[in-house]
C-alpha positions as CSV (number, residue, x, y, z in Angstrom):
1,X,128.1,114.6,101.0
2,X,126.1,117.4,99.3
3,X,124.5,116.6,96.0
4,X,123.1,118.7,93.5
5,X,121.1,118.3,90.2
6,X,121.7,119.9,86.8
7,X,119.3,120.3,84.4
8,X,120.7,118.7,80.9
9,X,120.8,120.9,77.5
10,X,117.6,119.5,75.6
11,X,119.4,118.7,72.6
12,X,120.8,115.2,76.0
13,X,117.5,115.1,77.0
14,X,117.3,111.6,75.4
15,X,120.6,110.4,76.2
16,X,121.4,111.7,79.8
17,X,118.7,112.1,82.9
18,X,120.8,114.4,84.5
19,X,124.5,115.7,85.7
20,X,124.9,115.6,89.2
21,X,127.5,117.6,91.0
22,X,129.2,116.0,94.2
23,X,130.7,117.7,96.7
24,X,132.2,116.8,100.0
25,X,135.0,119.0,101.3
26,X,137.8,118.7,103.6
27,X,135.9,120.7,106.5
28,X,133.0,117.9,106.5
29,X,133.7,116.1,109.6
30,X,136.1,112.9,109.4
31,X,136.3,109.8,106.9
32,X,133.9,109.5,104.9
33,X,132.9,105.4,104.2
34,X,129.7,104.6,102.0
35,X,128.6,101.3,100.3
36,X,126.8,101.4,96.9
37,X,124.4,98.5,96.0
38,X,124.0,96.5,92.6
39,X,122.3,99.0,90.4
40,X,121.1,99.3,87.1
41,X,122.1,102.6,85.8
42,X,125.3,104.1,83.7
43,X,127.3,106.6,84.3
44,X,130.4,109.1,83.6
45,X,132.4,110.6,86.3
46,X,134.8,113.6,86.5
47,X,136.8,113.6,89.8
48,X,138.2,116.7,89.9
49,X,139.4,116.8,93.1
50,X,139.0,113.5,95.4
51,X,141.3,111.4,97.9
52,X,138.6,109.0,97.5
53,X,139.6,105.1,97.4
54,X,137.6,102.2,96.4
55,X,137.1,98.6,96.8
56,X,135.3,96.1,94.9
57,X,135.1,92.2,95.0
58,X,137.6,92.5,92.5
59,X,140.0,94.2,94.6
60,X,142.6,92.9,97.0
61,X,141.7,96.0,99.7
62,X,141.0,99.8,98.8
63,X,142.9,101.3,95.5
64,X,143.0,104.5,94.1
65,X,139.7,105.8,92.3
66,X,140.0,106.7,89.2
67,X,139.8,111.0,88.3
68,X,137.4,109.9,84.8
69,X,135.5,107.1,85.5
70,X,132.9,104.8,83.6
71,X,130.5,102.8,85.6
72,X,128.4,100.9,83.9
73,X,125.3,98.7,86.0
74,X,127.0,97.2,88.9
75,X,126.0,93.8,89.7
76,X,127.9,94.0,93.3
77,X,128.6,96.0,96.0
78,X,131.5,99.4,96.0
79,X,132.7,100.8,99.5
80,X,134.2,104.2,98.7
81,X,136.3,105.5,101.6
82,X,137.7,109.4,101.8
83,X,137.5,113.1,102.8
84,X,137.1,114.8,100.0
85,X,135.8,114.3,96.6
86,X,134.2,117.0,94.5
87,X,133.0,115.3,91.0
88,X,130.7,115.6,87.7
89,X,128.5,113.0,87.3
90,X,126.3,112.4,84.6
91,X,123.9,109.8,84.7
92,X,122.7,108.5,81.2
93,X,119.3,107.5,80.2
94,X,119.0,103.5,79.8
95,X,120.6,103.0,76.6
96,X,122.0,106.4,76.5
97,X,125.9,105.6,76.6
98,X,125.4,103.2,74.4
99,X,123.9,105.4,71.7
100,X,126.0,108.5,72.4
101,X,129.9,106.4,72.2
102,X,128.8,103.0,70.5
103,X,130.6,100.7,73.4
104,X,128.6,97.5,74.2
105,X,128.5,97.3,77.9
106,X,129.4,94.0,78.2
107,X,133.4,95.0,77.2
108,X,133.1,96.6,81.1
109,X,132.3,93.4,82.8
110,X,130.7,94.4,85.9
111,X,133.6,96.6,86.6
112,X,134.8,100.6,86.4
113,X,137.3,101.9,84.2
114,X,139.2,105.1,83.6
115,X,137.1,106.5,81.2
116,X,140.7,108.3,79.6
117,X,141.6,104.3,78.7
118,X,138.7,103.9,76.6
119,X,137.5,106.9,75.2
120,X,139.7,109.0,73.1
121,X,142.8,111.4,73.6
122,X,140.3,114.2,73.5
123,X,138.6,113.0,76.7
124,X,141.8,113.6,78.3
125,X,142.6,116.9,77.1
126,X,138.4,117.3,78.4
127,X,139.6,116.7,82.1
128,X,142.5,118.9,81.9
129,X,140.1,121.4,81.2
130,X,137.5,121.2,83.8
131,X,140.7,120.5,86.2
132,X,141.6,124.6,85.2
133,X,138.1,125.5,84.4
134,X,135.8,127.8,87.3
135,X,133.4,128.6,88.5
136,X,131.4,125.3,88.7
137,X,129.0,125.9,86.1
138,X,132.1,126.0,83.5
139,X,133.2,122.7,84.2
140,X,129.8,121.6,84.0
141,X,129.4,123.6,80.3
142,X,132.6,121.3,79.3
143,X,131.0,118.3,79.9
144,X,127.9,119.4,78.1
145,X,129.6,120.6,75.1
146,X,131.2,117.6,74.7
147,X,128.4,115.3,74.5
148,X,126.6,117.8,72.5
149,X,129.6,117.2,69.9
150,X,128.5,113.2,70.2
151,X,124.7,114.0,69.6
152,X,124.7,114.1,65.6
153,X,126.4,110.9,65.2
154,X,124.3,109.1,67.8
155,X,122.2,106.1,66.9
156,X,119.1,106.6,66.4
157,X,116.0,106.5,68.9
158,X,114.7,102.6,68.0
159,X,111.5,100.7,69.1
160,X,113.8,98.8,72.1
161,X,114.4,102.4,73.1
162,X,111.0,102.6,74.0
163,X,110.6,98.6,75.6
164,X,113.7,99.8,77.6
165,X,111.2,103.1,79.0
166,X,108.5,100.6,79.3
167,X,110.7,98.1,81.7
168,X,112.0,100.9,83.7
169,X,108.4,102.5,84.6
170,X,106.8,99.1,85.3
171,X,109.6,98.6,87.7
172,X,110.7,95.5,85.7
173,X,107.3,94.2,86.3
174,X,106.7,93.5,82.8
175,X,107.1,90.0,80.7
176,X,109.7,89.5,78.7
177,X,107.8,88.7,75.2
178,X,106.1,92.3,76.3
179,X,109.1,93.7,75.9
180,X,110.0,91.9,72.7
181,X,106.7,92.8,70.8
182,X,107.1,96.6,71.9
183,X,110.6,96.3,70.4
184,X,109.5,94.7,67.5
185,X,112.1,91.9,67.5
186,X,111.8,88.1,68.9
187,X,112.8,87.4,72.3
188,X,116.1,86.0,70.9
189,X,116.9,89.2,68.6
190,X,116.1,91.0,72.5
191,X,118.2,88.9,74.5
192,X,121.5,89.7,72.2
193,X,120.3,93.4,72.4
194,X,120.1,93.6,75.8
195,X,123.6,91.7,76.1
196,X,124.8,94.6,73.9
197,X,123.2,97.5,75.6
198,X,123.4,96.4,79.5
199,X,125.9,93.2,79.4
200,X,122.8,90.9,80.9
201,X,119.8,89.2,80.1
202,X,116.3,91.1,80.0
203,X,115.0,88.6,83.0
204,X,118.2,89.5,84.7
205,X,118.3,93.3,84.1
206,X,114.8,93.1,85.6
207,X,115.2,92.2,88.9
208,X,117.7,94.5,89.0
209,X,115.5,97.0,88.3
210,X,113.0,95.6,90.6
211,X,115.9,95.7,93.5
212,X,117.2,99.1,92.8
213,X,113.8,100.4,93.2
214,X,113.0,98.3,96.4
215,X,115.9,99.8,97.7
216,X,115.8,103.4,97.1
217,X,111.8,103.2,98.1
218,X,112.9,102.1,101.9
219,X,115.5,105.2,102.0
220,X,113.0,107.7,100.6
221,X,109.7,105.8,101.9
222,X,111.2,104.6,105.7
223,X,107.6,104.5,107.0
224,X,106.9,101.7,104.9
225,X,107.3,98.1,106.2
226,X,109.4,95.9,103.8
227,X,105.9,94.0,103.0
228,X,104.8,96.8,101.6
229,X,107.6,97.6,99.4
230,X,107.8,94.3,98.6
231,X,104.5,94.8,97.0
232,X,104.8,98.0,95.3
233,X,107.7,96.7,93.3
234,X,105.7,94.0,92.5
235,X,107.4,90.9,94.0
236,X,105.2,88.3,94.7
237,X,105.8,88.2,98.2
238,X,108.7,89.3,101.2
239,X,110.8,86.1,100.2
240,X,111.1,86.6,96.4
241,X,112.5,90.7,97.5
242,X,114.9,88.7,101.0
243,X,115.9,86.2,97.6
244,X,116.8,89.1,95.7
245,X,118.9,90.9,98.5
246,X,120.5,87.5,99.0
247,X,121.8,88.0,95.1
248,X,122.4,91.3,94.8
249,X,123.7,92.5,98.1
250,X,124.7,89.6,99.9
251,X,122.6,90.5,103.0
252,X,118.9,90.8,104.1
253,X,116.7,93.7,103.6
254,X,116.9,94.4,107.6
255,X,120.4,95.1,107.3
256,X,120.2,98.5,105.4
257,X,118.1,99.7,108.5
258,X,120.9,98.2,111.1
259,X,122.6,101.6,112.0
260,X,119.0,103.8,111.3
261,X,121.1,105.1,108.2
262,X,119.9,103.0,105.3
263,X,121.1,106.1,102.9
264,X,124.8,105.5,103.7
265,X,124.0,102.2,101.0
266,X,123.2,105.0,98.3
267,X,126.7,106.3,96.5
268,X,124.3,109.2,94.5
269,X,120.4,109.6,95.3
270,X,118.2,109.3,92.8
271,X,117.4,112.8,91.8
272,X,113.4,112.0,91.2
273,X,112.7,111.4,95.2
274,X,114.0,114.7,95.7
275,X,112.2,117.3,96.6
């Protein structure tokens, strides 16, 4: 699966990190199969050509994917299964979806849903249009265009805008009445934001964070030991980050390295470790 990054118009910079553009084609060779892990990022996904299917907890076996999708932070595991899938993907800033369309995360529930179900008619009528649309960098100038049509009604940048930056770059290494003072709001008033923006807790979204990093360190780090990782993310020792695995995953740390692949755990890479 190929991957490439888009820079975003500046007028998204503070709502969206970046569009990503997937493509795998029919001539890569056989099924594909990949497993995503818990993660704590958002985003918005245009299918416009896949065969991919999908299976959750929540699923009795693989289903259909859904063509527009919303994915919200995943608190378990996704197996995707397929040949081909060629896709937009934007991934928003932390808070950025929630700013840009005004839907509290936790009305997702841990789960995906056709984005055409929740947003409006228009969004359909989008898709139709980047189905027809080409070259590449069209379909990609849709999506833009209509976020950029979301921008002026946004909500405004707030002070738990920037407790939210704070959490992500100390890897969620940061106390919780931290993150309330930078947000200027008691750590109730931040635990009912945080339900609004993420659907969790800020001591849950943390470890998330912490996790997600842990992980995506080991594929773009693999000469480091899981000790080591374990300390730069800040856990206070191996068990707390084997604990967390236990949670999130369902399986130890030494398990992602089981086939030498531990990328084939990662749906989308994050697009800072690349070069």
């Amino acid at each position: 699966m190929n991957v490439a990054f888009h820079k975003v118009h500046p007028a998204l910079s503070q709502f969206v990190e970046v569009i990503m553009c997937v493509n795998r084609g029919v001539d890569d060779a056989g099924e594909f199969l990949q497993t995503s892990l818990p993660n704590h990022e958002c985003f918005l996904s245009f299918e416009y050509e896949t065969d991919f299917m999908v299976r959750t907890v929540k699923t009795n076996g693989f289903v259909e994917a859904h063509t527009t999708t919303i994915i919200p932070p995943q608190l378990d595991k996704t197996e995707l299964k397929g040949k081909t899938m060629k896709a937009i993907m934007v991934k928003f800033r932390h808070g950025g979806f929630f700013r840009l369309f005004k839907i509290p995360m936790p009305l997702f529930k841990n789960d995906c849903y056709n984005a055409r179900d929740v947003l409006n008619k228009d969004f359909g009528d989008l898709f139709e249009q980047i189905l027809n649309a080409e070259p590449l960098a069209e379909k990609i100038n849709l999506v833009e265009l209509f976020l950029l049509a979301r921008v002026a009604n946004a909500t405004p940048v707030q002070p738990i805008d920037y407790a939210f930056e704070k959490l992500l770059c100390s890897n969620g290494n940061i106390p919780i009445h931290d993150i309330a003072s930078i947000a200027c709001m008691s750590i109730r008033q931040l635990q009912r934001r945080f339900l609004d923006h993420f659907g969790m807790s800020p001591k849950h979204y943390s470890k998330l964070v912490r996790f997600t990093t842990a992980y995506r360190m080991r594929t773009s780090l693999p000469q480091l030991t899981w000790s080591e990782i374990s300390m730069r993310c800040g856990y206070y020792d191996q068990m707390h980050l084997i604990r967390d695995f236990r949670t999130f995953a369902a399986f130890n740390p030494g398990e992602l390295d089981m086939n030498g692949n531990s990328s084939s755990m990662l749906l989308f890479p994050d697009h800072s470790l690349q070069g």
